[in-house]
N, C-alpha and C positions, 0 to 999 in steps of 0.2 A: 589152637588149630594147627601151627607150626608144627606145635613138638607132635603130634598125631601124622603129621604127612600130609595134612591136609593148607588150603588156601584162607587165608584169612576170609569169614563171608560165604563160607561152603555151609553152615546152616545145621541144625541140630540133626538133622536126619546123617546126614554124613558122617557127622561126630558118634552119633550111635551105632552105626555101623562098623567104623573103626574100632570102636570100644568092643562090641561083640565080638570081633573076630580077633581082640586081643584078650578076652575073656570074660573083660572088667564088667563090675557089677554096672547094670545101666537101668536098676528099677525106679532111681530117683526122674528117668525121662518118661516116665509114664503119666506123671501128674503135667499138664497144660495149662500152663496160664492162660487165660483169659483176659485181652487187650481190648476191650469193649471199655470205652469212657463209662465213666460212673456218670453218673443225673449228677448235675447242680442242686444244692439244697440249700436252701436260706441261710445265712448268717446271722447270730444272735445280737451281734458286737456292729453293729453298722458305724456307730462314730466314726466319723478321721481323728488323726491324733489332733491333738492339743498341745499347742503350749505351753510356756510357765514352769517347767524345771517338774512336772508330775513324778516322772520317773525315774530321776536321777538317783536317791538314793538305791534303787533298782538297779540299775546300770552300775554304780559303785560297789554294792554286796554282790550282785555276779563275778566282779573284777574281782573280787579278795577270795570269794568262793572257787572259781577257776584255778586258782591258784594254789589251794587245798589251806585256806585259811577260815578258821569258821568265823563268822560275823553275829553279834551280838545286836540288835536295837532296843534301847530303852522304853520301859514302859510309860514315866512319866517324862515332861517335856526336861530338857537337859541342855546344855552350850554345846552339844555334840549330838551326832547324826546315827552314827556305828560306834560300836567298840569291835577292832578286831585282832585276828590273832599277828602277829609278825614274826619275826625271827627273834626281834629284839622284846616281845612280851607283848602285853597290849596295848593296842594305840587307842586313843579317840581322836575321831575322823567327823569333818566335818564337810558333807556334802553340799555343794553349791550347782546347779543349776543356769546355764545363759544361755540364749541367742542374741542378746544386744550385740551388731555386728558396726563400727566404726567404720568412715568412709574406707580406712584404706584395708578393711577385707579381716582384721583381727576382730577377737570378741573382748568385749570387757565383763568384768565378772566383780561381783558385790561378795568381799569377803567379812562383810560387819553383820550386826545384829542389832536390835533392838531389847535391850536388858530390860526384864519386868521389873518393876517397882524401883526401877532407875531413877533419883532426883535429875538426873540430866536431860533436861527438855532444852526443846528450839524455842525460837519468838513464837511461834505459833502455841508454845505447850505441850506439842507432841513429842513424846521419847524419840531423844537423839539416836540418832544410830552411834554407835561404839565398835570398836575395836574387838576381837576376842582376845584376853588374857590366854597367855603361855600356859595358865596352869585349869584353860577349858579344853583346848586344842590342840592337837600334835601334827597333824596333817589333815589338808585343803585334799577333797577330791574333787574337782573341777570338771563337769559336764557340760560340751558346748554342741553344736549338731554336727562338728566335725573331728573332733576328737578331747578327747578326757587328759586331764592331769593330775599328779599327786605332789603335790607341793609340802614339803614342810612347813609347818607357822612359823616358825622362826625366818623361815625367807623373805617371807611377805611381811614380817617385821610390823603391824599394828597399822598398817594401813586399813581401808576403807575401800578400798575397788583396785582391780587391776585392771592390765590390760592383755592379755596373755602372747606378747609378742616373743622374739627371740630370746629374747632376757630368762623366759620360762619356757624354751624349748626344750631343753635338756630333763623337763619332766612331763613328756607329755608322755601316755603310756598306751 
C-alpha cells in the first residue's frame, strides 16, 4: 500500500484504483472471496490422544524425514525401530517413548528390551529386561512431551533407563 501512495488499511478498492490509472493488469480483483464461516461438520476421529509412546516412532521418522533423510521400518520384529539414512550411512535407531516425569520435572526414559527366547529370567520367570548390544543399536531417539533426543548407544553405554537431565542436554533436538 506504501509503495502505491497509498495508507496502510486503504482497502482493495483504493488499490485498484491506483493500479488502473497506473495501467497495471487488475483482472485478478474481479474474483471475491467469500468470508462466510463454513458449517461445522462432524469429526471422524473424536478420540483424545493417548498415552504410551503410540507415536513416537512417528515423530522420530518425521525428524529424519524433515531432514531429507529417507527412513526405512522393518517388516519383521527387530532390536531396532528405523533404519535411516545419515551422513555417515545407515543407522539403526532405536525409538523409545516417555512421559514418566520425576519429582523434580525431568523424564526418565526405559532404554532396555526384553529379548525373545532370552534364558535370562527374574524370580518371577519372566524375561529380564536387558541391555541393547552395540551391534543392535546405533542411536536412542527419545520422545518425551517436551522435547526429543538423539542419543548415541554408545553414551548410554548398557544401561537400563535414563534420566534425561543435563548430562543429555547436549542432544536434545
Amino acid at each position: 500500500m506504501v509503495a502505491l501512495g497509498k495508507t496502510p488499511g486503504s482497502g482493495a478498492t483504493a488499490v485498484k484504483a491506483v493500479a488502473e490509472r497506473l495501467g497495471l493488469d487488475t483482472s485478478h480483483f474481479a474474483h471475491r472471496q467469500s468470508f462466510k464461516p463454513v458449517a461445522a461438520a462432524p469429526t471422524l476421529f473424536s478420540n483424545p490422544p493417548k498415552g504410551g509412546g503410540r507415536s513416537g516412532l512417528s515423530i522420530a521418522a518425521r525428524w529424519f524425514l524433515d531432514r531429507g533423510y529417507t527412513v526405512s521400518v522393518p517388516l519383521e520384529p527387530a532390536a531396532y525401530d528405523p533404519v535411516t539414512e545419515s551422513d555417515d550411512g545407515l543407522q539403526r535407531v532405536q525409538v523409545k517413548s516417555t512421559t514418566c516425569q520425576e519429582r523434580n520435572g525431568r523424564y526418565a526414559a526405559s532404554v532396555s528390551h526384553m529379548r525373545c527366547g532370552s534364558p535370562t529370567r527374574n524370580a518371577n520367570g519372566n524375561r529380564r529386561k536387558v541391555p541393547y548390544r552395540k551391534d543392535e543399536v546405533v542411536l536412542f531417539f527419545i520422545v518425551t512431551p517436551a522435547v526429543s533426543y538423539l542419543i548415541p548407544a554408545d553414551v548410554i553405554d548398557g544401561r537400563l533407563s535414563i534420566v534425561l537431565d543435563e548430562k543429555y542436554a547436549a542432544f536434545a533436538v
